[in-house]
DRENDO-1510 file (C-alpha; in Angstrom, 1 decimal, always signed):
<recs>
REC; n; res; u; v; w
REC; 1; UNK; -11.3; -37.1; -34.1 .
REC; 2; UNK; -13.9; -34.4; -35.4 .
REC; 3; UNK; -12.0; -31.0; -36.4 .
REC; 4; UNK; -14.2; -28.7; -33.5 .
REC; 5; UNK; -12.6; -25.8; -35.5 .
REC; 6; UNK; -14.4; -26.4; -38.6 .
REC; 7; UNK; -18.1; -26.3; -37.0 .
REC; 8; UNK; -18.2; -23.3; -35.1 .
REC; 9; UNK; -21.5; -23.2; -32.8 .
REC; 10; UNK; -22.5; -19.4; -33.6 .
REC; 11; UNK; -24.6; -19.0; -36.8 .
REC; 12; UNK; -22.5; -16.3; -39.0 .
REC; 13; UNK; -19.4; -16.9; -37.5 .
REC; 14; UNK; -16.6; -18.2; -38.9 .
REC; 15; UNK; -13.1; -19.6; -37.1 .
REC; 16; UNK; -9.6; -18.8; -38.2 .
REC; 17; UNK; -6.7; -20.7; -38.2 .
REC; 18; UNK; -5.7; -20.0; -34.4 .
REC; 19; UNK; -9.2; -21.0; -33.5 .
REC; 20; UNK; -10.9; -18.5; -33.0 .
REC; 21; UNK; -14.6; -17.5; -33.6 .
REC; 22; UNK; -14.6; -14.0; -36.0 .
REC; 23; UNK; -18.5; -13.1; -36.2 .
REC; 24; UNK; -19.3; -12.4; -39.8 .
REC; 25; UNK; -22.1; -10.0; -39.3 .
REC; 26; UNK; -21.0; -7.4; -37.9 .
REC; 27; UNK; -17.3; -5.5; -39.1 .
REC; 28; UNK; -15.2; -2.8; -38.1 .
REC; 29; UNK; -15.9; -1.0; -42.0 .
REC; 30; UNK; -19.2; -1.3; -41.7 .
REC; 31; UNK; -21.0; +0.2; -39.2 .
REC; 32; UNK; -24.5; +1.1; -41.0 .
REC; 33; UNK; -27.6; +1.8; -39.3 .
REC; 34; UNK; -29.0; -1.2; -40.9 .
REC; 35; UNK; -26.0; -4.1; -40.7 .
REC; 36; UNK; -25.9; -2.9; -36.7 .
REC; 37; UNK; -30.0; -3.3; -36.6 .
REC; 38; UNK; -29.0; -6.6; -37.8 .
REC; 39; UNK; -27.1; -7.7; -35.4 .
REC; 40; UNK; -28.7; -6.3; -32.3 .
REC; 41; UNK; -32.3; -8.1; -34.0 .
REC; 42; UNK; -29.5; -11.3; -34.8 .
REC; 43; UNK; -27.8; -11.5; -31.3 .
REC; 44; UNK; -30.4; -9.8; -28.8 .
REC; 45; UNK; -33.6; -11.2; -27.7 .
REC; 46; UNK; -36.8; -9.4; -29.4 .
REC; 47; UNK; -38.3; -8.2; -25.7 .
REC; 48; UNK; -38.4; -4.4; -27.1 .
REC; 49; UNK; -40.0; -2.6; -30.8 .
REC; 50; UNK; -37.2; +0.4; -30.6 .
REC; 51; UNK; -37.8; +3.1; -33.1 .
REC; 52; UNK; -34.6; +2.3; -36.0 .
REC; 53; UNK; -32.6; +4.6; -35.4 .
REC; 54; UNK; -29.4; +4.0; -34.5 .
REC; 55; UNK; -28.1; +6.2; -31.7 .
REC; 56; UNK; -23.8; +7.1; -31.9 .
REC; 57; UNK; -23.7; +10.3; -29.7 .
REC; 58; UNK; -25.9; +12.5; -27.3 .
REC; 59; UNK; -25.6; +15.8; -26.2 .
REC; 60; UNK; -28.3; +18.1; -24.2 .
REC; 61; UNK; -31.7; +17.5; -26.3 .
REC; 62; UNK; -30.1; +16.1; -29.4 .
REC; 63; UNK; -29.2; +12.5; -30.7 .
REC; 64; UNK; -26.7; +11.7; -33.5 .
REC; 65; UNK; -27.6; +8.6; -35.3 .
REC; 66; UNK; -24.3; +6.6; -36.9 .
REC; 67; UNK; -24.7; +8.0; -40.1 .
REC; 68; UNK; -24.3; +11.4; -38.7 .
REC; 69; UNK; -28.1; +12.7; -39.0 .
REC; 70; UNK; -29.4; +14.9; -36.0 .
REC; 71; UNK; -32.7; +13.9; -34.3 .
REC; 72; UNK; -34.8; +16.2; -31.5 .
REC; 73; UNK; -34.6; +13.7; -28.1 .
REC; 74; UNK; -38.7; +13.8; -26.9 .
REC; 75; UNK; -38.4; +10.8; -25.5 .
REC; 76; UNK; -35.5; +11.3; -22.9 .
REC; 77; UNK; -35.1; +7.6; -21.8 .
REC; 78; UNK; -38.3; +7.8; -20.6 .
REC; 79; UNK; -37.4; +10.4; -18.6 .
REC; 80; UNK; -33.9; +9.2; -17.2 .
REC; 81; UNK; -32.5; +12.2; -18.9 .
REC; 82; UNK; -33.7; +15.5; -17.4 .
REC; 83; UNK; -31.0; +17.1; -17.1 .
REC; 84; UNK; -30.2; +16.1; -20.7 .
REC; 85; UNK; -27.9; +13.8; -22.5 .
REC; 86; UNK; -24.3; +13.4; -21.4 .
REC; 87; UNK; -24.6; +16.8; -18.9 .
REC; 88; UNK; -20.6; +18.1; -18.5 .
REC; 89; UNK; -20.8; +18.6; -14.8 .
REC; 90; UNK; -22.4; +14.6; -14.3 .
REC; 91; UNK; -20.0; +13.2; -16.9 .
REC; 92; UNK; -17.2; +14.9; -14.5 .
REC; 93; UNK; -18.6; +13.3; -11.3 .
REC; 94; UNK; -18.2; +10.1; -13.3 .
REC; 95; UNK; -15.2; +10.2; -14.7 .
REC; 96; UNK; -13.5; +11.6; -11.8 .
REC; 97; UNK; -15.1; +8.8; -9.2 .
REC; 98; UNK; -14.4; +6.0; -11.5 .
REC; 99; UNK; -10.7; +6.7; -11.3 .
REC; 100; UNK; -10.8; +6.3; -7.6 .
REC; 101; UNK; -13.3; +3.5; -6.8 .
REC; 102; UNK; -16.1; +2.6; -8.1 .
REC; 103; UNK; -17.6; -0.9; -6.3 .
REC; 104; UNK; -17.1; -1.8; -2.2 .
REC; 105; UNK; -20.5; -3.6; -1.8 .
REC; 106; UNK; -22.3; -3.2; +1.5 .
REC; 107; UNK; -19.7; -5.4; +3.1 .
REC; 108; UNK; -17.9; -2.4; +4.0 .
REC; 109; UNK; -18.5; +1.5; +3.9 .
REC; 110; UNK; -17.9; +4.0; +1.1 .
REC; 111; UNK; -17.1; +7.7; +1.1 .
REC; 112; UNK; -19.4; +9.0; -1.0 .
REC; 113; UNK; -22.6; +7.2; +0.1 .
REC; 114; UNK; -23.4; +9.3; +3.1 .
REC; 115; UNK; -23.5; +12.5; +1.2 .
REC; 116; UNK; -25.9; +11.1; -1.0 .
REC; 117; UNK; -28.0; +9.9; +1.5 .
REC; 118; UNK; -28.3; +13.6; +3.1 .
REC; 119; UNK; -28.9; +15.0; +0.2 .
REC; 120; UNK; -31.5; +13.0; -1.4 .
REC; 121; UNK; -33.4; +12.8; +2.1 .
REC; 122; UNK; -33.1; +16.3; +2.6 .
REC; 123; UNK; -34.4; +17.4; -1.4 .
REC; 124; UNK; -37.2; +15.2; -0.8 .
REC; 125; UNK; -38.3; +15.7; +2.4 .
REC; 126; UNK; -37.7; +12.5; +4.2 .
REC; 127; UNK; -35.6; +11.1; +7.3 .
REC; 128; UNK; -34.0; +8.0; +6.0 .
REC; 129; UNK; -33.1; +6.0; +2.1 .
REC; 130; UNK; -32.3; +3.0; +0.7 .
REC; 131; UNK; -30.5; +3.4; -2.5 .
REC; 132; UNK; -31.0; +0.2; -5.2 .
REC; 133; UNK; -30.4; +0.7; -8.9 .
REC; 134; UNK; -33.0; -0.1; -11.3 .
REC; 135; UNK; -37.0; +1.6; -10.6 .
REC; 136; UNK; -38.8; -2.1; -10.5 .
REC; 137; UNK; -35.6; -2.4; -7.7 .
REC; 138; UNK; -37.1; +0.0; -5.7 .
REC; 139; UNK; -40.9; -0.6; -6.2 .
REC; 140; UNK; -40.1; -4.1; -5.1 .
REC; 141; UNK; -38.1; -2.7; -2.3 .
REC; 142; UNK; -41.0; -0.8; -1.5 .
REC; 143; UNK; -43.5; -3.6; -1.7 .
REC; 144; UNK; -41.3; -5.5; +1.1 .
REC; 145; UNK; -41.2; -2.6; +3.4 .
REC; 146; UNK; -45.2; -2.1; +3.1 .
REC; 147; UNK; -45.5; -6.3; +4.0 .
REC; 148; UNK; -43.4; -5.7; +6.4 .
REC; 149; UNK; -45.2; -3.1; +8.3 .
REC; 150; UNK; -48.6; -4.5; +7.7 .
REC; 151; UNK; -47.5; -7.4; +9.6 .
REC; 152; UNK; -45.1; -6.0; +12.5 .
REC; 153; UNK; -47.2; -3.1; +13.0 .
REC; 154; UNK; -50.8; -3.1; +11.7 .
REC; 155; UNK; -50.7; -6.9; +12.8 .
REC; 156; UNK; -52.5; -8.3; +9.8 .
REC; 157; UNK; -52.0; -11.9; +9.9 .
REC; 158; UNK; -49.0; -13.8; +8.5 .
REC; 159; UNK; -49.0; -13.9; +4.3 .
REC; 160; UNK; -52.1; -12.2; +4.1 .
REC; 161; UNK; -51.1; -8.6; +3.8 .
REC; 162; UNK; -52.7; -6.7; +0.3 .
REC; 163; UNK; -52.0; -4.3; -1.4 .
REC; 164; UNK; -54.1; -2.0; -3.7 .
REC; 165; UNK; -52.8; -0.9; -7.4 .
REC; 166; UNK; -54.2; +0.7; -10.5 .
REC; 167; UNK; -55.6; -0.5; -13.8 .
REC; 168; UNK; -53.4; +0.5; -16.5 .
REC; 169; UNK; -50.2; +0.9; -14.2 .
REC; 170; UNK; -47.0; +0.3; -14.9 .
REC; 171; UNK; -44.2; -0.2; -11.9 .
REC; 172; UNK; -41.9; -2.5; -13.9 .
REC; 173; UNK; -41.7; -6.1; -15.0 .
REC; 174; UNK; -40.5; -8.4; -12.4 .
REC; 175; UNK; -42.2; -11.9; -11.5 .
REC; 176; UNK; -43.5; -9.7; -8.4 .
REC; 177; UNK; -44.6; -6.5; -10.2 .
REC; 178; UNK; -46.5; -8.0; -13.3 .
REC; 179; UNK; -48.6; -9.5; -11.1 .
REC; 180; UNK; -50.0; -6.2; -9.7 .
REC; 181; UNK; -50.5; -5.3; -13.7 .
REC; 182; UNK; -53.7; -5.3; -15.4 .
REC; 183; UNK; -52.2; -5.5; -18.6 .
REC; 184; UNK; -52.4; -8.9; -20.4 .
REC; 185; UNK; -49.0; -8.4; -22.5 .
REC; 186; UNK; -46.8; -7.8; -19.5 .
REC; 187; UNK; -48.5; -11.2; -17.6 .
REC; 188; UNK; -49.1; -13.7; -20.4 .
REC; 189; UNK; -47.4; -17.0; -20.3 .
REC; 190; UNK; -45.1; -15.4; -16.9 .
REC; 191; UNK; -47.9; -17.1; -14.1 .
REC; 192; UNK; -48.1; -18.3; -11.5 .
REC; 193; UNK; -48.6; -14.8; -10.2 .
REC; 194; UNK; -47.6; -13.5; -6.6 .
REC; 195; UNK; -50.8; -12.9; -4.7 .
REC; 196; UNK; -51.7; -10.1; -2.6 .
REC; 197; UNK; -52.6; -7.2; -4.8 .
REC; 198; UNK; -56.2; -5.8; -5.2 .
REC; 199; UNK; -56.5; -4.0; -8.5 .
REC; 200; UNK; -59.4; -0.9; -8.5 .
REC; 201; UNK; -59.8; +1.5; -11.5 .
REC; 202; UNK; -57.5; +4.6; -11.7 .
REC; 203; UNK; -59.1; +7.9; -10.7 .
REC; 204; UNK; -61.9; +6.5; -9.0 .
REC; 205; UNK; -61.8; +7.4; -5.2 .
REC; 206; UNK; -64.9; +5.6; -4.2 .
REC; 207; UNK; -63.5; +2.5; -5.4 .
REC; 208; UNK; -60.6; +2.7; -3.8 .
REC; 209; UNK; -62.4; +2.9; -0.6 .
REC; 210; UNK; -64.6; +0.0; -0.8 .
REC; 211; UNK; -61.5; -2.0; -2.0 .
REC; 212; UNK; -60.1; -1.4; +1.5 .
REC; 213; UNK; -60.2; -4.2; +3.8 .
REC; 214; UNK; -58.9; -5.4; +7.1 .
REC; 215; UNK; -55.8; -7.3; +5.5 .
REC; 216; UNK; -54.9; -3.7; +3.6 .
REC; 217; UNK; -51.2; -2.7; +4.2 .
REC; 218; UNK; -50.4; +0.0; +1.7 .
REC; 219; UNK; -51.4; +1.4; -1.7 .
REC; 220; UNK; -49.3; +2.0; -4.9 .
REC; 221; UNK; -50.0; +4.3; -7.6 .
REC; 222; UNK; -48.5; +7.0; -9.7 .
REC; 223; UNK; -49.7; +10.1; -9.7 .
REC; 224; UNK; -49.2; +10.5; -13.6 .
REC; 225; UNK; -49.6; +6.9; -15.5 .
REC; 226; UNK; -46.7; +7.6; -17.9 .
REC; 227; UNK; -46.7; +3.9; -19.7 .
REC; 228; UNK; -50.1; +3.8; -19.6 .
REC; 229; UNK; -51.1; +6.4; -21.8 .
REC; 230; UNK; -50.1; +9.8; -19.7 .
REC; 231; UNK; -53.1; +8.8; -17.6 .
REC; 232; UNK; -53.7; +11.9; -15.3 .
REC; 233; UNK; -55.7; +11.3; -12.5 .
REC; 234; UNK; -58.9; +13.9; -12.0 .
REC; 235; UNK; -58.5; +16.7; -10.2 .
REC; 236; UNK; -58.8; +16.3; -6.4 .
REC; 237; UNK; -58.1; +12.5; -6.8 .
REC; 238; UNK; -54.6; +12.1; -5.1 .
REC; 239; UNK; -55.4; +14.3; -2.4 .
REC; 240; UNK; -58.4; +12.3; -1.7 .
REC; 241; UNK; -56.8; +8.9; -2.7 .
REC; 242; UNK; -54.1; +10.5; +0.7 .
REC; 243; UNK; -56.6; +10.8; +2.9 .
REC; 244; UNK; -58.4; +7.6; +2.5 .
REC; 245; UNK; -55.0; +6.5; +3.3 .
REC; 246; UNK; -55.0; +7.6; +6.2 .
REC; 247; UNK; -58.1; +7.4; +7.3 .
REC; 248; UNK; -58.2; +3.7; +7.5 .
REC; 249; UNK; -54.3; +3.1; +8.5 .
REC; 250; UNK; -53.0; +2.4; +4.8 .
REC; 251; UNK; -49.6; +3.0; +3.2 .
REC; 252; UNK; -49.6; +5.6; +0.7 .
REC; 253; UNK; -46.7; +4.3; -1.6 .
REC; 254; UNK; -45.4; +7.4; -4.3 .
REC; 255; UNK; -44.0; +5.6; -7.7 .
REC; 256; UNK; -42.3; +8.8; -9.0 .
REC; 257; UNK; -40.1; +6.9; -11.4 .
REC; 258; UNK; -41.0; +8.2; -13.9 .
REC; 259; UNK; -42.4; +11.7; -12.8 .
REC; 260; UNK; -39.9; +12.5; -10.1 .
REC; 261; UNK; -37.2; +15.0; -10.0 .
REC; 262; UNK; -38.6; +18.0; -11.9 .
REC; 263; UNK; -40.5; +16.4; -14.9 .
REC; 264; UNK; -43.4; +17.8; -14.4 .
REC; 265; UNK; -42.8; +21.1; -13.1 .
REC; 266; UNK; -42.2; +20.3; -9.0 .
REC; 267; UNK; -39.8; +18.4; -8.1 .
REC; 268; UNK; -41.6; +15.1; -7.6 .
REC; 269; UNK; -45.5; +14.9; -8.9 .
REC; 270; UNK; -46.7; +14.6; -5.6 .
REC; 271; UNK; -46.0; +18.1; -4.7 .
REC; 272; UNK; -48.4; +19.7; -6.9 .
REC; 273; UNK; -50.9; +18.4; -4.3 .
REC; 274; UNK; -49.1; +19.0; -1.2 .
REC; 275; UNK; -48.7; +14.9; -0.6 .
REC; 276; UNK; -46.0; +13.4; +1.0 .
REC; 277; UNK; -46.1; +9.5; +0.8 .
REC; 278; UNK; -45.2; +7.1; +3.2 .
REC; 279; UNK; -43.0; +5.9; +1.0 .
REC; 280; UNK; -41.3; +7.4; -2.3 .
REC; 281; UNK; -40.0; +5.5; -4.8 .
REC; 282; UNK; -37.5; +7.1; -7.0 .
REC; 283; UNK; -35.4; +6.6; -9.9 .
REC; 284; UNK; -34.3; +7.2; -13.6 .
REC; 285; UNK; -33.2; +10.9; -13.9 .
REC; 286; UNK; -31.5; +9.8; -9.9 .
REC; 287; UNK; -28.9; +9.2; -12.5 .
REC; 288; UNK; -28.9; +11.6; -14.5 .
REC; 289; UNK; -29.1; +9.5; -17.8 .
REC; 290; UNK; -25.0; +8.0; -17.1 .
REC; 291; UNK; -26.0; +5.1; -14.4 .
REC; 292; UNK; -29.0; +3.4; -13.1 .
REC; 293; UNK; -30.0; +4.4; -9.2 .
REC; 294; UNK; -32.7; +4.0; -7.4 .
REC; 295; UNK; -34.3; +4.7; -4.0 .
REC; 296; UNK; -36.9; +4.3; -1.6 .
REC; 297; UNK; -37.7; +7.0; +1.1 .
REC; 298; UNK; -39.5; +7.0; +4.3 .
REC; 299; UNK; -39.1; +8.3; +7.6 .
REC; 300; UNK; -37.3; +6.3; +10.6 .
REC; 301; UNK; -40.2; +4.2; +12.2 .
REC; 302; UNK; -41.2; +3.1; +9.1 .
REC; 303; UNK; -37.5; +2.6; +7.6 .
REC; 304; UNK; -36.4; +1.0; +10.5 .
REC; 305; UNK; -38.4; -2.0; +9.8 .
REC; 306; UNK; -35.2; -3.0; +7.9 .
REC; 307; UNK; -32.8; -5.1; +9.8 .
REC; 308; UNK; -29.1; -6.3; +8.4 .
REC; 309; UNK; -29.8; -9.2; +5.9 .
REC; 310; UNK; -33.6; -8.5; +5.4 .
REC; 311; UNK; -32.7; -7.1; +1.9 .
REC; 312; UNK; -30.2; -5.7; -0.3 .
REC; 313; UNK; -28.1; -5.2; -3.2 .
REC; 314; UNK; -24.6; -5.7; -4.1 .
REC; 315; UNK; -24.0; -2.2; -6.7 .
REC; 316; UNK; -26.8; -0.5; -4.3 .
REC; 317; UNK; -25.7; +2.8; -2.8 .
REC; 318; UNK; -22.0; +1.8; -4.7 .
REC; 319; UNK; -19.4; +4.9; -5.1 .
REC; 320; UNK; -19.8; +5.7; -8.5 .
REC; 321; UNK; -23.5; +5.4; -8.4 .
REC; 322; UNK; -23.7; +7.9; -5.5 .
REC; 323; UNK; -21.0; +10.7; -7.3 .
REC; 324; UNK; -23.5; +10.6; -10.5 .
REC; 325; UNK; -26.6; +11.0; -8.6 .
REC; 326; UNK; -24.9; +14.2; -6.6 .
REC; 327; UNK; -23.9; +16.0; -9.0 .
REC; 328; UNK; -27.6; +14.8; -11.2 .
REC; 329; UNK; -29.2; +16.7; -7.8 .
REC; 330; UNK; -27.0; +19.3; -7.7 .
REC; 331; UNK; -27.5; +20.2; -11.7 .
REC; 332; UNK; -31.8; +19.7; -11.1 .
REC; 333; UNK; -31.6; +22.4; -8.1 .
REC; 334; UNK; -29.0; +25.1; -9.8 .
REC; 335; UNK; -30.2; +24.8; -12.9 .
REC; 336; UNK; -33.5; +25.1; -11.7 .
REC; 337; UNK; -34.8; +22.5; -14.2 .
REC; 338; UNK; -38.0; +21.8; -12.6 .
REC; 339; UNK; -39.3; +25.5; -12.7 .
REC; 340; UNK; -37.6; +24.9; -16.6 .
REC; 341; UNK; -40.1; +22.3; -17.2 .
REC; 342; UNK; -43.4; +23.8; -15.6 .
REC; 343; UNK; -43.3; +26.8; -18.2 .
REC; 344; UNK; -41.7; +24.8; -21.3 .
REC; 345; UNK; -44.3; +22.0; -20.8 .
REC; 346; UNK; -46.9; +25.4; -20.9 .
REC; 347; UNK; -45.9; +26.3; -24.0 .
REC; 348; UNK; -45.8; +22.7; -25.3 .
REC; 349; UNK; -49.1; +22.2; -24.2 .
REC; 350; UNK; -50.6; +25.4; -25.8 .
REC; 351; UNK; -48.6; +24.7; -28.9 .
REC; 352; UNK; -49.9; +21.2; -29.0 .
REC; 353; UNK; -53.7; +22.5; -28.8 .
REC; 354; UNK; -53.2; +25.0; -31.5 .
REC; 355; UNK; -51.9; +21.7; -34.2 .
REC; 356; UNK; -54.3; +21.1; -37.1 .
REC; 357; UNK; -55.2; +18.0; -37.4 .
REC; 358; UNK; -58.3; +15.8; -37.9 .
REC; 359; UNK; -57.1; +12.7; -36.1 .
REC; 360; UNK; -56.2; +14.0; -32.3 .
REC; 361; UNK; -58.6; +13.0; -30.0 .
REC; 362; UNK; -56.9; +14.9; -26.7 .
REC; 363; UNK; -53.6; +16.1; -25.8 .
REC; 364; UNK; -53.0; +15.6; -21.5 .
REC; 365; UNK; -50.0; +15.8; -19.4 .
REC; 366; UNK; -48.5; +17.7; -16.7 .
REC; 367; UNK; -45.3; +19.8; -17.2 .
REC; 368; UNK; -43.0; +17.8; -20.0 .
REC; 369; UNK; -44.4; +14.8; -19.3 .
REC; 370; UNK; -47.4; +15.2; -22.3 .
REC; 371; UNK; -49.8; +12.5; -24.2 .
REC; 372; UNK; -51.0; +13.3; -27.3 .
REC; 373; UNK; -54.2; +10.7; -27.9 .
REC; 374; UNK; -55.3; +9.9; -31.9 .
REC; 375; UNK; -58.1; +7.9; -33.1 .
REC; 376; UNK; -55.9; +5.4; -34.6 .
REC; 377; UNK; -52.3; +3.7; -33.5 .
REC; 378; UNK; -50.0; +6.4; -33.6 .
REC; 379; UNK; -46.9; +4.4; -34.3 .
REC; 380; UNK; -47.0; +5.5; -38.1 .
REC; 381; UNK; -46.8; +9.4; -36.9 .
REC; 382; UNK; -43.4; +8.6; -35.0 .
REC; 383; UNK; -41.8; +7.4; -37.9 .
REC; 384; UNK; -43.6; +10.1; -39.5 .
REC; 385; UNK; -41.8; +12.4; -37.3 .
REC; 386; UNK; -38.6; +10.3; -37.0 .
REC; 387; UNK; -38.1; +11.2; -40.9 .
REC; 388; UNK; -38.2; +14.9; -40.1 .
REC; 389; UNK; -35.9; +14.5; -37.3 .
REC; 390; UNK; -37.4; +14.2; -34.5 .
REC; 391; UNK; -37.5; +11.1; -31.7 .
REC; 392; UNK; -40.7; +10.8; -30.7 .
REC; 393; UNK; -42.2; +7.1; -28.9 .
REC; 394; UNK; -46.0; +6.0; -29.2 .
REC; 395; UNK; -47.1; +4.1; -26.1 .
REC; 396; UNK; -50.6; +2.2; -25.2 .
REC; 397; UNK; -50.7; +1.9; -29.1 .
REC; 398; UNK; -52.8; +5.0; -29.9 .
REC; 399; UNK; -50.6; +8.1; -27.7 .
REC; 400; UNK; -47.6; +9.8; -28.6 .
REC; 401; UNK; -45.8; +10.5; -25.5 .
REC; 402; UNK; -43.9; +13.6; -25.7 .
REC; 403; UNK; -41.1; +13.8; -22.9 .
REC; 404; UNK; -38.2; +15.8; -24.2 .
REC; 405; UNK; -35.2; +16.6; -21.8 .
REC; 406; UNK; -35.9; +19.4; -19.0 .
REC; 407; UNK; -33.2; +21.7; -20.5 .
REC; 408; UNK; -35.2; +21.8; -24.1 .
REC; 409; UNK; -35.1; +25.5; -25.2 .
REC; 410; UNK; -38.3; +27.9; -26.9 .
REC; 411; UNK; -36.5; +27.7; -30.4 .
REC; 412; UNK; -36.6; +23.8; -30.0 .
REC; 413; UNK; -40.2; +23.5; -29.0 .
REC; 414; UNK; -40.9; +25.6; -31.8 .
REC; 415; UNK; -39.4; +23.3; -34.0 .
REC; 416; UNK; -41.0; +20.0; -32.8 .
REC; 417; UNK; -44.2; +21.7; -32.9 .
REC; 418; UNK; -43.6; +22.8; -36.3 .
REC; 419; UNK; -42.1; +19.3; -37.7 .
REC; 420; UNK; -45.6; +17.6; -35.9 .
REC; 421; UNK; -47.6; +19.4; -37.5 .
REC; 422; UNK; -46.1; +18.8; -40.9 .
REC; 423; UNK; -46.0; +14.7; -40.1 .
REC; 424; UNK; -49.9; +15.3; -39.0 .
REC; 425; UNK; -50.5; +16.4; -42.8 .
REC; 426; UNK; -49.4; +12.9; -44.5 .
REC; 427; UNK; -50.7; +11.2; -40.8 .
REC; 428; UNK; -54.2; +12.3; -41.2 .
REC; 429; UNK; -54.4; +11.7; -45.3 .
REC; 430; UNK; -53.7; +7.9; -44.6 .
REC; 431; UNK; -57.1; +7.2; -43.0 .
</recs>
């Protein structure tokens, strides 16, 4: 009989003499930026291109890589972390609701759910929420709801209910949701594709009109495309794109995942128009950077629609989830980070305009949620900047998105603006 102990089924791994499996890659004395990038590139599948650097502690704009050097946060999770990285008063909620109870399910009730629900309806204006946990969560929560009334309302006809989305959007990467993308790297090899979405070009208002037809239930767009590019819609569009809506008895569906709660200077993107969706869909900085939740909002007719066992989510609306996400409200509202962001993304902007450099081709954005556009992939400039210490992502291959946390201070926008424009100098002498 084979030894099993001698032929261990894990490549680097070794197995001692009381059988078990000791991983050789990876050891207690050695905890390097590049033996962990190793191991995550060894043991993890390769569905992400992180930036190296190797994050062992956050606090308020700053990371701490394991080696112990400092990097400025412009990135902020994507914006999950507005209210900045490991926020005292949220780490409290935490810690003080996981030591009472942090999972029931929906099988029974919790005491920290209905709190939550008031206050997230009341912040943002609507009757009624469903919490879920991850954004795509909600956007495909979203999506059912909108069906859902297009059949039991509007009375479109069984499985034929469309929906209207945006080139170069981005609302997550389910089956469900790539197939509303018109990006070829999010879809390729992932068909067959769920039908039902109409795609029309962002920003144009006519289009959208024409794609309209009798089988229309709802449209979903954000009103900043943050993946895309920092895509910002012309001026007039939203409110236009609203009343088209409504016009012609269409959803109006809100994806302020990524430019909700305060990010770029109003509390959800929406705002700055005066729009209030039929439906919002919410997440990310919900959680104030410690735990993923998620929501959709709508008023009662509409939420109503739900009925026990039409959907649902087992950590949805859980205790723990609920205590972060109060006190991640309660810390956007005192600390009034939203008006923080609307004049720190006004000097951003203006400092951005002011940079030197030979190889921008525009700088865009809304608040702190900024794109600066070059003429070539601007991957290069973030290690660029990444050497100088600061954490900065490229996205669509030629923008540098610029997202720091909301609580980011004048002296530290001076120094990112300084440190970019030194990284410009050696970006724009490599053409």
């Amino acid at each position: 009989m084979p030894d099993e102990r001698r032929a261990p089924a894990f490549p680097h791994a070794a197995v001692n003499t009381r059988g078990v499996i000791e991983f050789e890659i990876m050891n207690a004395s050695d905890r390097s930026s590049r033996s962990l990038i190793e191991a995550e590139e060894h043991f993890g599948a390769h569905n992400y291109h992180p930036l190296d650097l190797v994050v062992d502690e956050a606090r308020g704009c700053w990371l701490t890589d394991v080696e112990g050097k400092r990097y400025l946060d412009c990135i902020s999770a994507y914006s999950a972390v507005n209210q900045g990285h490991c926020h005292p008063r949220i780490v409290a909620a935490l810690v003080e609701q996981a030591g009472r109870v942090t999972l029931t399910s929906r099988a029974m009730r919790n005491d920290r759910l209905p709190e939550f629900l008031e206050r997230l309806t009341r912040l943002c204006g609507f009757e009624m929420a469903l919490p879920m946990n991850t954004g795509v969560e909600a956007v495909e929560t979203a999506i059912k709801l909108a069906r859902r009334w297009g059949y039991d309302v509007k009375g479109i006809a069984p499985d034929r209910a469309e929906i209207i989305v945006f080139t170069n959007n981005f609302h997550g990467r389910t089956t469900t949701v790539i197939s509303a993308s018109s990006e070829p790297a999010y879809r390729r090899s992932f068909g067959p594709y769920t039908p039902g979405f109409v795609l029309v070009p962002y920003g144009d208002a006519d289009a959208l009109e024409r794609s309209i037809g009798p089988n229309t239930c709802a449209m979903l767009i954000e009103p900043i495309q943050g993946e895309g590019g920092v895509i910002v819609p012309p001026e007039g569009y939203l409110k236009r794109a609203w009343a088209i809506c409504k016009e012609h008895d269409v959803l109006f569906l809100g994806d302020e995942i990524q430019t909700g709660f305060g990010r770029t200077g109003a509390m959800m993107c929406l705002d700055h128009d005066g729009i209030k969706p039929d439906i919002l869909i919410v997440g990310k900085a919900l959680g104030g950077g410690l735990y993923p939740v998620s929501a959709i909002l709508a008023d009662r007719p509409l939420m109503s629609l739900f009925q026990p066992g039409d959907h649902g989510s087992t950590f949805g609306g859980n205790p723990l989830g609920s205590a972060v996400a109060l006190a991640a409200m309660d810390v956007l509202i005192e600390e009034r980070l939203a008006e923080r962001a609307r004049y720190a993304g006004a000097k951003l902007m203006q400092g951005l305009r002011a940079l030197q450099s030979s190889s921008i081709r525009d700088v865009r954005g809304r608040g702190l949620l900024v794109g600066v556009e070059f003429d070539r992939p601007a991957r290069p400039l973030a290690y660029a900047l990444l050497e100088r210490g600061i954490a900065a992502k490229d996205t669509h291959e030629r923008v540098l998105r610029i997202a720091p946390p909301l609580v980011i201070t004048d002296a530290e926008i001076d120094l990112f603006l300084e440190r970019l424009q030194d990284a410009l100098v050696v970006f724009d002498a490599v053409k």
